[in-house]
Backbone as ProteinMPNN parsed JSONL, in Angstrom:
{"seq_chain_A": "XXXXXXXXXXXXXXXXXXXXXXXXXXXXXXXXXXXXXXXXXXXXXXXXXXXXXXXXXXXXXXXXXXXXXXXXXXXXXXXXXXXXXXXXXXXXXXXXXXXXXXXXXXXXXXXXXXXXXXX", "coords_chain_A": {"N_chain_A": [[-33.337, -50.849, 20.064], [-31.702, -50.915, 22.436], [-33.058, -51.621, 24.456], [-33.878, -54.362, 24.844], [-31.144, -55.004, 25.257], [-31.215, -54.499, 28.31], [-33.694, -54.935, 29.633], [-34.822, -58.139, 31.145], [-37.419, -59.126, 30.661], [-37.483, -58.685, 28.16], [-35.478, -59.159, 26.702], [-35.607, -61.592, 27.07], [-34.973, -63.356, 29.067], [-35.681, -63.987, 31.579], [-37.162, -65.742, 31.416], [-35.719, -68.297, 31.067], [-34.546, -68.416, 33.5], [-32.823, -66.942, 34.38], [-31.971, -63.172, 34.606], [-30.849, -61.504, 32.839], [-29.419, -58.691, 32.014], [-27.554, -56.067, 30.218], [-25.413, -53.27, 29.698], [-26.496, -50.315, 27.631], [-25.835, -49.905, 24.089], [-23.497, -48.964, 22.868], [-22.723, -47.75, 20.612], [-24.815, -47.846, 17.595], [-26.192, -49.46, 14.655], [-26.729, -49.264, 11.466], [-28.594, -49.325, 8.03], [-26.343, -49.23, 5.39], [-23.933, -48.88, 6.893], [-21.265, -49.758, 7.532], [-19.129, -52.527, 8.605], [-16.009, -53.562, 9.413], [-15.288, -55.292, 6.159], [-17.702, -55.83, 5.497], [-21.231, -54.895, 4.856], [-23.67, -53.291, 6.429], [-27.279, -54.158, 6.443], [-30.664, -53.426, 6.78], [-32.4, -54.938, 8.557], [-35.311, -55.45, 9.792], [-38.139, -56.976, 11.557], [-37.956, -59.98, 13.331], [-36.405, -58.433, 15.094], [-37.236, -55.333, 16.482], [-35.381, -53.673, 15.96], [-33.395, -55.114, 13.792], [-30.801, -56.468, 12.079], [-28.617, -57.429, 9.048], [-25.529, -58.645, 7.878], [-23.366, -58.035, 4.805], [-21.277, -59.256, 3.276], [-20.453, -58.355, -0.336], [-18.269, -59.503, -2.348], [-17.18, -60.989, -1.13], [-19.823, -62.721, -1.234], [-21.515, -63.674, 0.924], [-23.884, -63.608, 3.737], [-24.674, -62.712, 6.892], [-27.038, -63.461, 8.464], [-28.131, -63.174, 11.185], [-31.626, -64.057, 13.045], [-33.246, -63.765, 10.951], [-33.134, -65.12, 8.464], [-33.418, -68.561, 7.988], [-32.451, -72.368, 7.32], [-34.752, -73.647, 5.918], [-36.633, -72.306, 6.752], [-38.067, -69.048, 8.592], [-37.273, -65.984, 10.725], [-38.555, -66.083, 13.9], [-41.802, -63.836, 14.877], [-43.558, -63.972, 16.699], [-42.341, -62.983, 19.264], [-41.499, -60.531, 21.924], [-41.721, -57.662, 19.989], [-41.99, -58.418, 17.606], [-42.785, -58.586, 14.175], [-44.359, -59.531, 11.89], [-45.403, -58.353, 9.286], [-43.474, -56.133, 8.928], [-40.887, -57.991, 9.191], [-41.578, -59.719, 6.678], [-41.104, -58.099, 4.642], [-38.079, -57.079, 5.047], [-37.956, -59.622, 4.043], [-38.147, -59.662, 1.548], [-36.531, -57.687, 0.661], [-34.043, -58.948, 1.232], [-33.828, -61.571, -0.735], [-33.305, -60.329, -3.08], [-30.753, -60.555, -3.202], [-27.657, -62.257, -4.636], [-28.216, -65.393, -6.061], [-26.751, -67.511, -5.007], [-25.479, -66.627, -3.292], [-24.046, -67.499, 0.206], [-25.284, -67.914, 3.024], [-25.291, -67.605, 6.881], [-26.902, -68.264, 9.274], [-28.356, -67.182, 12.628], [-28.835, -69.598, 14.2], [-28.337, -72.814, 13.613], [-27.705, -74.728, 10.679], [-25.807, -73.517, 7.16], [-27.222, -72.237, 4.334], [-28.15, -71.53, 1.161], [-28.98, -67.913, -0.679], [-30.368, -68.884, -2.707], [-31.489, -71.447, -2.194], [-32.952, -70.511, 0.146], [-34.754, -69.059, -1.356], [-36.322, -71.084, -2.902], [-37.684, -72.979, -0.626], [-39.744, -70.723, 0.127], [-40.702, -70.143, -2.176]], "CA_chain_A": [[-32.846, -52.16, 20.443], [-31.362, -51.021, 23.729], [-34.558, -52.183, 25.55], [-33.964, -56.09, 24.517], [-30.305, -55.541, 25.952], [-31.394, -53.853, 29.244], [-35.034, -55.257, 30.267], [-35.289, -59.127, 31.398], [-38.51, -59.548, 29.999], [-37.864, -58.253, 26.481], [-34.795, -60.423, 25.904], [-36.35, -63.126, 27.26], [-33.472, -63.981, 30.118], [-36.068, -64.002, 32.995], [-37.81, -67.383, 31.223], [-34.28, -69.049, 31.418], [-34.114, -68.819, 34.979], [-31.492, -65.935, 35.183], [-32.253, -62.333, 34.326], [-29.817, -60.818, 31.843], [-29.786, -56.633, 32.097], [-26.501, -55.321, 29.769], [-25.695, -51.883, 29.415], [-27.114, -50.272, 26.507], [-24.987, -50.486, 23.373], [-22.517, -47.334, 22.567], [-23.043, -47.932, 18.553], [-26.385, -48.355, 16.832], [-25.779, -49.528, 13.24], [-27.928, -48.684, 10.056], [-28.121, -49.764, 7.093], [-25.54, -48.843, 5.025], [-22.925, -48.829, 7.66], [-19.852, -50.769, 7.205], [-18.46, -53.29, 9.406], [-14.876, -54.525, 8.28], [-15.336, -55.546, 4.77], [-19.435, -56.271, 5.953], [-22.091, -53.817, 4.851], [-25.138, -53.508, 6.816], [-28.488, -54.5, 6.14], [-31.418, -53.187, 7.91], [-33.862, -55.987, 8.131], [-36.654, -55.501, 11.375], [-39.372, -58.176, 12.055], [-37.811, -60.538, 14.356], [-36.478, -57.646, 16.431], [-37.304, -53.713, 15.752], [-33.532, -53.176, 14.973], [-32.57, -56.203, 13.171], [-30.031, -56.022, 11.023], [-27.993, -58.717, 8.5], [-24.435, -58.154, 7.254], [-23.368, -58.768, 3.625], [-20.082, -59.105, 2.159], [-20.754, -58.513, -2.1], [-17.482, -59.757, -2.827], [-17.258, -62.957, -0.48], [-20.922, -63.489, -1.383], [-21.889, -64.137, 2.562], [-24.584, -62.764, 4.497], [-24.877, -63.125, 8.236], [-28.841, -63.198, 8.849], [-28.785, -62.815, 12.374], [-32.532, -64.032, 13.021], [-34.032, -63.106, 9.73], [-33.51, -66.462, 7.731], [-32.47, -70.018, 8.404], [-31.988, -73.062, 6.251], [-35.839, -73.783, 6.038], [-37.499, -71.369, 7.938], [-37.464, -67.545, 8.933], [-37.777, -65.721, 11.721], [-40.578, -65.74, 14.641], [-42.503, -62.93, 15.282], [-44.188, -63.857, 18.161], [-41.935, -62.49, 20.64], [-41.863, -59.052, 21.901], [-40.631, -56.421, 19.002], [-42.158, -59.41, 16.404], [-43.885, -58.098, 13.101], [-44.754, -60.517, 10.689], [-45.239, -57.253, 8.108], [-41.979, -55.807, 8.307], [-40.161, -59.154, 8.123], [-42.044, -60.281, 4.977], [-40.279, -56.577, 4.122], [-36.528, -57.495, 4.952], [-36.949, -60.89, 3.171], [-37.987, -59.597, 0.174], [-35.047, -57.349, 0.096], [-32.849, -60.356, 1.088], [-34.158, -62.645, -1.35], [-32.996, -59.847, -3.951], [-29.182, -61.073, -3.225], [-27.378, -63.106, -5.541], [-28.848, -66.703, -5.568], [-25.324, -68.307, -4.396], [-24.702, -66.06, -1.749], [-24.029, -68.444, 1.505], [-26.192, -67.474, 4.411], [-24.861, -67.705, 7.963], [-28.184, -67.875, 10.355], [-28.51, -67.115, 14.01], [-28.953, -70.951, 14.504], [-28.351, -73.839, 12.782], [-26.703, -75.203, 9.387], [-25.723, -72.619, 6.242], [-27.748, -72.597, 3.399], [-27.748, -70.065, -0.277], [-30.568, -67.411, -1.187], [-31.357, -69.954, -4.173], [-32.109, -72.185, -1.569], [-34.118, -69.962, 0.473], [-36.109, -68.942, -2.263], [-36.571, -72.238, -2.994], [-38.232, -72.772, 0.571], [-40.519, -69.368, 0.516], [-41.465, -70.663, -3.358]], "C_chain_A": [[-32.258, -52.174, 21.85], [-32.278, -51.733, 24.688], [-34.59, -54.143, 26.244], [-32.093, -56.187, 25.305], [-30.643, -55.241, 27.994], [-32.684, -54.562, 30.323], [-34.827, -56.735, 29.986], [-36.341, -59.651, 30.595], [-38.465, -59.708, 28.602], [-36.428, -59.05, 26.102], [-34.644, -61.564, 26.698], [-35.43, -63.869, 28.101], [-34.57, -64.683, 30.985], [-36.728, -65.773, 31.947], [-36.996, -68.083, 31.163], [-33.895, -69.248, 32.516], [-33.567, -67.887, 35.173], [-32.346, -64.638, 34.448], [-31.254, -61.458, 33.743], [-29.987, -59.362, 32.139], [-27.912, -56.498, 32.035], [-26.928, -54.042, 29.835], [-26.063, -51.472, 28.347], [-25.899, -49.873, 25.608], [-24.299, -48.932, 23.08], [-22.552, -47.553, 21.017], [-24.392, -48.869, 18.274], [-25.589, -48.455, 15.377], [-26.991, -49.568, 12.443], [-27.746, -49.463, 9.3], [-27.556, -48.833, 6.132], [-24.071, -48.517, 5.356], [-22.03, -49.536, 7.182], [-19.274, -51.319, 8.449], [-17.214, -53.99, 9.055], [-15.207, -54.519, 7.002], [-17.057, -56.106, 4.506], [-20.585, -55.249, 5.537], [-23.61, -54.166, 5.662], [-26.389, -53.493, 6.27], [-29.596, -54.198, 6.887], [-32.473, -54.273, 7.617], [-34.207, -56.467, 9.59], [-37.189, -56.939, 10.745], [-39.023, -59.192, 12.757], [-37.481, -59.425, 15.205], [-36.846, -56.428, 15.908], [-36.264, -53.238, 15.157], [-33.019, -54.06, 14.105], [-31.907, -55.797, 12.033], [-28.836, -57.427, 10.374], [-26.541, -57.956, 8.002], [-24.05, -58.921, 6.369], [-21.939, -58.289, 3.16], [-20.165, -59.301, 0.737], [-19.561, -59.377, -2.316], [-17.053, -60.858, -2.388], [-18.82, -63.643, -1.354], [-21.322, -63.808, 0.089], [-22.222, -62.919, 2.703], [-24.907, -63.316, 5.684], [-26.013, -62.638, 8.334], [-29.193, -63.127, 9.889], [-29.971, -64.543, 12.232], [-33.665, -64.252, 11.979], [-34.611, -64.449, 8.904], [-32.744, -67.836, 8.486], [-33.219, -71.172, 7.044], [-33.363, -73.367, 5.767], [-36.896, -73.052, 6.551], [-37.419, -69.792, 7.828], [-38.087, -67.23, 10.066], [-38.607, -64.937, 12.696], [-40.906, -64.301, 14.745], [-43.562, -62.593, 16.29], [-43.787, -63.817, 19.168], [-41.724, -61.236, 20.444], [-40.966, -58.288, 20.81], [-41.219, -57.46, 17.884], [-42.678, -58.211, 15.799], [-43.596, -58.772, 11.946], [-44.59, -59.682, 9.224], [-43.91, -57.218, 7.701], [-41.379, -57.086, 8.67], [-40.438, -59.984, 6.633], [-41.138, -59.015, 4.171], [-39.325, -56.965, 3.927], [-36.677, -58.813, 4.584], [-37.088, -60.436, 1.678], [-36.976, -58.343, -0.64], [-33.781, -58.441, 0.241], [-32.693, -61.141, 0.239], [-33.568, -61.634, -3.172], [-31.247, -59.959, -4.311], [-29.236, -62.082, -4.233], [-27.602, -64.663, -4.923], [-27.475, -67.933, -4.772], [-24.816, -68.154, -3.235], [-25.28, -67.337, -0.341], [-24.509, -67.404, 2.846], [-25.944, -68.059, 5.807], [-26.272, -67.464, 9.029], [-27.497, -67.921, 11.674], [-28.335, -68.578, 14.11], [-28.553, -72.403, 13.37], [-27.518, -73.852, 11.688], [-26.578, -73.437, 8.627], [-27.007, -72.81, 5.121], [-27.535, -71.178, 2.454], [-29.163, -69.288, -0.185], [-31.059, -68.334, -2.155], [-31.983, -70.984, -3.024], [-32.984, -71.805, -0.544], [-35.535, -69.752, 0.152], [-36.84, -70.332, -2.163], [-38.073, -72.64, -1.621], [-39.522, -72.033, 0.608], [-41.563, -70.215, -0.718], [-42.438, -72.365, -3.382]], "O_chain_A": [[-32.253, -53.231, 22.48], [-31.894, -52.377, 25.664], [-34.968, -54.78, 27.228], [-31.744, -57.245, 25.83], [-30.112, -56.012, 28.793], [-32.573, -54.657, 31.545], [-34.637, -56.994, 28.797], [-36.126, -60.616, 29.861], [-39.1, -60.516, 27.925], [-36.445, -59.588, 24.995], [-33.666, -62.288, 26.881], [-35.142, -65.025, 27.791], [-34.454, -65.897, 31.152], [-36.296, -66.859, 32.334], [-37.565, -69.173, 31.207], [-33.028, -70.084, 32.77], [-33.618, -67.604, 36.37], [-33.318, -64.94, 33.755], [-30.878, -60.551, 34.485], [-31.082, -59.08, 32.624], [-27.122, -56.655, 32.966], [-28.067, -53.593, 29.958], [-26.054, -52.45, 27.599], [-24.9, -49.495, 26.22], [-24.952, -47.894, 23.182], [-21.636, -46.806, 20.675], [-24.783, -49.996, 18.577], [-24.639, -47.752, 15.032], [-28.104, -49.899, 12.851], [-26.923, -50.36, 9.483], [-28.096, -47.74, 5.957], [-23.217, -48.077, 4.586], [-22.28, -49.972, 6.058], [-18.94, -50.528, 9.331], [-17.321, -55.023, 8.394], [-15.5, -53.377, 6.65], [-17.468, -56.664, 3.488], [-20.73, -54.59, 6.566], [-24.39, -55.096, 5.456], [-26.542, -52.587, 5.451], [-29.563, -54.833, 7.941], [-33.196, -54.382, 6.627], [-33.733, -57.356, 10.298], [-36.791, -57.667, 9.836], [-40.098, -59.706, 13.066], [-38.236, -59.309, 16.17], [-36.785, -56.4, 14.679], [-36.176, -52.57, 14.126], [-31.984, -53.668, 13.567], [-32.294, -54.989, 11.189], [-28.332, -58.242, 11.147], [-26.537, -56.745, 7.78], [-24.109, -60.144, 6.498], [-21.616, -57.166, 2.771], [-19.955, -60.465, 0.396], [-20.059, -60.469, -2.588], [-16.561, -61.709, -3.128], [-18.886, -64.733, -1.922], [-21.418, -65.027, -0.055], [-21.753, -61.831, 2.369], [-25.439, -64.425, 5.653], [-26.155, -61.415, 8.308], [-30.404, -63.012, 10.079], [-29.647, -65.619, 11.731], [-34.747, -64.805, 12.178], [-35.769, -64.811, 8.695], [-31.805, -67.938, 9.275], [-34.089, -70.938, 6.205], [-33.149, -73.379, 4.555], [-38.043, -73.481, 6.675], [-36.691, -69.313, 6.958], [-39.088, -67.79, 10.512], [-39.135, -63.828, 12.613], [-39.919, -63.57, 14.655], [-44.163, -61.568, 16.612], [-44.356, -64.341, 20.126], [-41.7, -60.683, 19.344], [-39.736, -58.315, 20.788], [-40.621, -57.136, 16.858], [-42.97, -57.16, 16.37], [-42.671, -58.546, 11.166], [-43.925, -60.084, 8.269], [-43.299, -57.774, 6.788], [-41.516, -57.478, 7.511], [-39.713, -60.6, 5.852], [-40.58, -59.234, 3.095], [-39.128, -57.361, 2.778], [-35.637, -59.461, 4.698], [-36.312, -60.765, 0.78], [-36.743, -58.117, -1.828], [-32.836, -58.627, -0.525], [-31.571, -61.636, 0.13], [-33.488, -62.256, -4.231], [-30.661, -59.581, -5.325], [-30.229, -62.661, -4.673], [-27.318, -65.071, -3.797], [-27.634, -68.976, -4.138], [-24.15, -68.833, -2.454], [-26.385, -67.807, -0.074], [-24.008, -66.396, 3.346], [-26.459, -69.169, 5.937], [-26.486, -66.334, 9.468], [-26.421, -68.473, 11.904], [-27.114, -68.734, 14.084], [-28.789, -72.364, 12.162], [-26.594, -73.039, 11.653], [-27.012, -72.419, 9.167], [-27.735, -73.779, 5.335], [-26.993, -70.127, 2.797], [-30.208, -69.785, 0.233], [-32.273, -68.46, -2.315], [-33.18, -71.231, -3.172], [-33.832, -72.635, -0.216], [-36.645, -69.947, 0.647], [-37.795, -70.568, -1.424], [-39.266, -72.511, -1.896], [-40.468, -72.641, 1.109], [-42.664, -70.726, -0.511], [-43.04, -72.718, -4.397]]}, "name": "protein", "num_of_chains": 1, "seq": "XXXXXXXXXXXXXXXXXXXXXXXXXXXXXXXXXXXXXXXXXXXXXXXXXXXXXXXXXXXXXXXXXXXXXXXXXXXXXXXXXXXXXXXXXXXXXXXXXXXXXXXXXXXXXXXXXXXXXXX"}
């Protein structure tokens, strides 16, 4: 994932007009990691690293990228793969149907209502 903070092209700054280039990140996270009271989720196909964080005990999962209220996400920008994200939803979609979903963009919505969507 360093690549998408570092290279213009690959996180997509330079088509915005400006050219973004951070340093590369001093912590990679896995899945299984722990963030605060957050466990990580590894779920690729919008980016190669993607990753969601799930609190069991709130019920909330921050999806990044991954899902949104209607939708999920593209794969036609660089690092896409249509494969492995059909992968990390159908471990996502194995969460409890209540759990509240925090997307990258837009409104909230539940895995029941995801499913819902996919189904």
């Amino acid at each position: 994932e360093n690549i998408y903070l570092s290279d213009p092209e690959m996180n997509l700054s330079v088509y915005i007009g400006s050219e973004i280039s951070l340093e590369t990140a001093d912590i990679l996270l896995d899945e299984g990691d722990e963030v605060g009271s957050f466990k990580v989720l590894f779920t690729p196909g919008h980016t190669p690293g993607g990753i969601s964080l799930y609190n069991q005990e709130e019920g909330i999962l921050f999806s990044g990228d991954l899902i949104f209220r209607d939708a999920y996400g593209r794969t036609d920008l660089p690092g896409g793969d249509q494969k492995i994200l059909f992968s990390s939803l159908e471990k996502i979609i194995k969460l409890p149907p209540d759990t509240l979903v925090y997307p990258g963009h837009g409104p909230a919505t539940t895995i029941g209502e995801f499913k819902k969507f996919l189904y």
